[in-house]
C-alpha positions in Angstrom: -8.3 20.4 -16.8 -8.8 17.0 -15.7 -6.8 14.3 -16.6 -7.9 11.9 -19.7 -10.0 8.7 -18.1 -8.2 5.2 -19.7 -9.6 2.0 -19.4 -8.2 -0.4 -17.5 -8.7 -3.7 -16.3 -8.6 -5.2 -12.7 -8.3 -8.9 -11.5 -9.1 -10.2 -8.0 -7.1 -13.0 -6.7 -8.7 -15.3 -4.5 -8.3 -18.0 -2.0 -10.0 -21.0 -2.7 -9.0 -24.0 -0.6 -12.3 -26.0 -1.6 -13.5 -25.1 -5.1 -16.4 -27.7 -3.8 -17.7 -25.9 -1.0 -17.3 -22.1 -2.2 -15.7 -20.8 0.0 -12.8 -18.3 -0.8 -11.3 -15.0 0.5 -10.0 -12.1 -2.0 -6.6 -11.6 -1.3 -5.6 -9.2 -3.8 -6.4 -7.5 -6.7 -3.9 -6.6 -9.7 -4.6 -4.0 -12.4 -3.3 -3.4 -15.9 -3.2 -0.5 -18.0 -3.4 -1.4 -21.8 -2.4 2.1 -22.3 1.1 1.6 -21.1 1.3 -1.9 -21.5 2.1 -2.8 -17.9 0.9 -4.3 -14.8 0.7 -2.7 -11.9 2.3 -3.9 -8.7 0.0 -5.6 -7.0 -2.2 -5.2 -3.8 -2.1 -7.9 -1.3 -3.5 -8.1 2.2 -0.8 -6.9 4.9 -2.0 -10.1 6.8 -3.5 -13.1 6.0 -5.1 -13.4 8.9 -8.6 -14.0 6.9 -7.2 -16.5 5.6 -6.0 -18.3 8.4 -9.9 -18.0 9.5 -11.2 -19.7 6.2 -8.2 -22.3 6.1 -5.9 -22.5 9.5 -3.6 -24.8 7.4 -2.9 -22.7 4.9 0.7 -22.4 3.5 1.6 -18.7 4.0 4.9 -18.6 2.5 3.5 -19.8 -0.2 1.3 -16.5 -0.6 3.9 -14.3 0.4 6.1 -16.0 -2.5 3.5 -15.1 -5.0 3.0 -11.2 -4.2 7.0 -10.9 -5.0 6.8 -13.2 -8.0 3.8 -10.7 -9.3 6.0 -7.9 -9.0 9.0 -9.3 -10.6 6.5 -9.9 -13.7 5.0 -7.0 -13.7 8.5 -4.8 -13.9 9.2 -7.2 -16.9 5.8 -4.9 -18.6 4.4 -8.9 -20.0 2.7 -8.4 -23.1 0.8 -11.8 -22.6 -1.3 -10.9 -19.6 -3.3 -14.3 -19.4 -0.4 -16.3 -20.2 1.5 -14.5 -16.9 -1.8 -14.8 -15.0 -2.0 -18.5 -15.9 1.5 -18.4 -14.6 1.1 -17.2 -11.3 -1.8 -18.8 -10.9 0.2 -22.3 -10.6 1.8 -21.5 -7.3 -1.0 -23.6 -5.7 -3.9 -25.1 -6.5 -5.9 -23.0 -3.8 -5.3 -19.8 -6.1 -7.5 -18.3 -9.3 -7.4 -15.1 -10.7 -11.4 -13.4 -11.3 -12.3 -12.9 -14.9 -11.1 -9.3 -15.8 -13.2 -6.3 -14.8 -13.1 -3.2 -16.8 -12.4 0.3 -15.5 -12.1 3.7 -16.4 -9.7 6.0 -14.7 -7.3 8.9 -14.9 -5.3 7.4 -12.1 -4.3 4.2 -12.0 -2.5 3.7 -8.9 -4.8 5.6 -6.6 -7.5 3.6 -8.9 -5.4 0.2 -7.6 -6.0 1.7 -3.9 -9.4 2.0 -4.1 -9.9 -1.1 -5.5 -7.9 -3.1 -2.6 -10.1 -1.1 -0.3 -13.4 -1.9 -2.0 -13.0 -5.9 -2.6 -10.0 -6.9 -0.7 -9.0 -4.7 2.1 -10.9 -6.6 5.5 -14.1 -4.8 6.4 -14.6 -2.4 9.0 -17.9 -1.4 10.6 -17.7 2.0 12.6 -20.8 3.2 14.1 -20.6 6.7 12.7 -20.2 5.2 8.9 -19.6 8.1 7.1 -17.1 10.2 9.4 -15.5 7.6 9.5 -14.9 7.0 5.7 -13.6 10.3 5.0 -10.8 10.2 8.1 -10.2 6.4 7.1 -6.5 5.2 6.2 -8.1 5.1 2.4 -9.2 8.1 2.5 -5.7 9.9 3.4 -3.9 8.0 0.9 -6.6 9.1 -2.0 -5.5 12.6 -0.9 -2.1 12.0 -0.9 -2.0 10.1 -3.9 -4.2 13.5 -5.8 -1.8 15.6 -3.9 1.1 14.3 -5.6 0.1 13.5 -8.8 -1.3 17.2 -9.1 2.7 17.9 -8.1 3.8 16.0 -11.1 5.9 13.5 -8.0 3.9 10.3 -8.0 6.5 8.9 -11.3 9.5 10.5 -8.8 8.5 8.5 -5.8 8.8 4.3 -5.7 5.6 3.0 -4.6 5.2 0.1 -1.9 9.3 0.1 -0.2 9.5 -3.1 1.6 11.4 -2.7 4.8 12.4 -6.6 5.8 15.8 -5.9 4.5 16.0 -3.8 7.5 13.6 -5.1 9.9 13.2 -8.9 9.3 12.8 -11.7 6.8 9.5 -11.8 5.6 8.6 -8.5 7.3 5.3 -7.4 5.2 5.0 -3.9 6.2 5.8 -1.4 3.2 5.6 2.1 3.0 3.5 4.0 0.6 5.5 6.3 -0.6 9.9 6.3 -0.8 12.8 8.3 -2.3 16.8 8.8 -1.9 18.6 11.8 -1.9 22.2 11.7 -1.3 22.4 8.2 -0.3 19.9 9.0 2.5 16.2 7.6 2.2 13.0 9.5 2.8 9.6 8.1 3.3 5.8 9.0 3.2 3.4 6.6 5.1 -0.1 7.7 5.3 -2.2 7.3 8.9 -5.9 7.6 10.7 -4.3 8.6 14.1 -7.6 7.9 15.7 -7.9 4.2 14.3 -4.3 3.0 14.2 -2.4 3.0 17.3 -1.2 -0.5 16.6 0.1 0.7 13.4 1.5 4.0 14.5 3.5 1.3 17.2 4.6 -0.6 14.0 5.5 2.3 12.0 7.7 3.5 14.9 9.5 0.5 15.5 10.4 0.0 11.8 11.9 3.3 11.6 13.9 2.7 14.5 15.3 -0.4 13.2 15.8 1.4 9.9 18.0 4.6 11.7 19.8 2.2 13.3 21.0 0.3 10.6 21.9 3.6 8.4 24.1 4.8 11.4 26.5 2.0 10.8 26.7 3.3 7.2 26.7 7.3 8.2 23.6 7.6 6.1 19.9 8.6 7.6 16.2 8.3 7.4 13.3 10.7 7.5 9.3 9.6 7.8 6.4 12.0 7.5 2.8 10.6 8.3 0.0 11.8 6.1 -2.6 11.9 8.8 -6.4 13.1 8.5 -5.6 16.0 11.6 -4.2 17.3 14.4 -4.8 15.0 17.2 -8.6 15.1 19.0 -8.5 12.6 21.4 -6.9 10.4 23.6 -5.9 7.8 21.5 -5.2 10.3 18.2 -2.4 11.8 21.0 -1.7 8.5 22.1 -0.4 7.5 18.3 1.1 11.2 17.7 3.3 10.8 20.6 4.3 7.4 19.5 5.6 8.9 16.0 7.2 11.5 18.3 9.7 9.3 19.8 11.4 8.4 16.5 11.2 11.6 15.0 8.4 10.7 12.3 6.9 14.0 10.9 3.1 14.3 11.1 1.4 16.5 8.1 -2.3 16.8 8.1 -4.3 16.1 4.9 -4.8 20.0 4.8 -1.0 20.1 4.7 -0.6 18.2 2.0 -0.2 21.4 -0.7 2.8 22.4 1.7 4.4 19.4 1.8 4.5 18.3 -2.0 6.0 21.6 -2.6 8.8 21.0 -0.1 9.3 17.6 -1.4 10.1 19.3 -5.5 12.3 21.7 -4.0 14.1 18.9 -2.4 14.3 16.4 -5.2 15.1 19.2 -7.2 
């Protein structure tokens, strides 16, 4: 039986460096769920490199600043939403938040994904559009995000880990998915091997950093990629042999059944 749909309500956050001219770039999107009474962590770009197009002077610590100050508020659970947006939305004049949008889902964190990926999320244009789609980055993560849920795991797991307290200050990357069992830390990142060879680099080198700091403590770290298949081509090889190198797992989305089983036996 499907799960209940509850209306929620989404809010894109936009950069606006000349409210004259008209010209702005979403930057993120936030989501709150009136059912719970709390506001999602938000969804921010992973660069701001759009930005830097639109306005090369613009003050990225600044935005940085704000995506942590959104998530401190949103763990308070604010039961004055436009007060907290008005808020937030002080950090610089070159800021607003979109008039709320209303919509229904049974999932509101995969629903948060979708939404970064439809508004916010920097286009991509592939020549075959729709194969494309369905082995996209988005794509894997909706799978992995219906996988778990189905698995009664997505309220086990902490969503979005930051990794600059292993890596470096300011260090943006997160993964999607994290846990701890006996002091040691796993993690779930999903992956389109075929399209993300500079990420599979990135991923790589983050978990390096991140075994080597645990050695110094005796502890350890473990990685599986959620990826759309077994590699098919040069470069889908090309980013499975980088993952190979620091020991990061690679499950296929048709994997994914296995794998969320493995992961209740081993959270218990």
């Amino acid at each position: 039986m499907p799960d209940k749909e509850r209306a929620c309500q989404f809010y894109l956050l936009r950069y606006v460096p000349n409210i004259v001219r008209g010209e702005f770039v979403n930057i993120g999107v936030v989501l709150h769920d009136p059912a719970e009474k709390r506001l999602l962590a938000p969804r921010l770009l992973e660069n701001f490199a759009r930005v830097r197009r639109l306005h090369p002077w613009a003050d990225l610590d600044v935005l940085a600043a704000l995506e942590k100050q959104i998530e401190s508020e949103a763990a308070a659970q604010p039961e004055n939403l436009a007060a907290l947006l008005e808020r937030l939305q002080q950090f610089s004049n070159a800021l607003e938040f979109t008039p709320p949008k209303a919509v229904l889902t049974p999932d509101p964190e995969a629903e948060l994904e979708r939404l970064y990926e439809t508004y916010v999320a920097e286009p991509r244009y592939p020549t075959r559009l729709a194969a494309a789609v369905e082995r996209s980055r988005a794509w894997i993560r909706a799978q992995l995000n219906d996988a778990l849920r189905r698995a009664g795991l997505l309220r086990r797991l902490e969503r979005g880990v930051r990794v600059e307290k292993f890596t470096h200050r300011g260090d943006r990357f997160r993964f999607d998915f994290g846990y701890r069992r006996n002091g040691n830390l796993g993690f779930l990142q999903t992956l389109a091997l075929e399209r993300e060879v500079d990420r599979a680099k990135v991923l790589a080198y983050t978990m390096e950093r991140i075994q080597t700091r645990l050695a110094a403590e005796k502890r350890f770290a473990t990685c599986t990629a959620i990826v759309e298949g077994p590699p098919e081509n040069e470069t889908a090889e090309l980013s499975a042999r980088i993952l190979a190198e620091q020991s990061v797992a690679l499950v296929p989305v048709a994997g994914l059944p296995d794998l969320t089983q493995r992961l209740r036996q081993e959270l218990g």
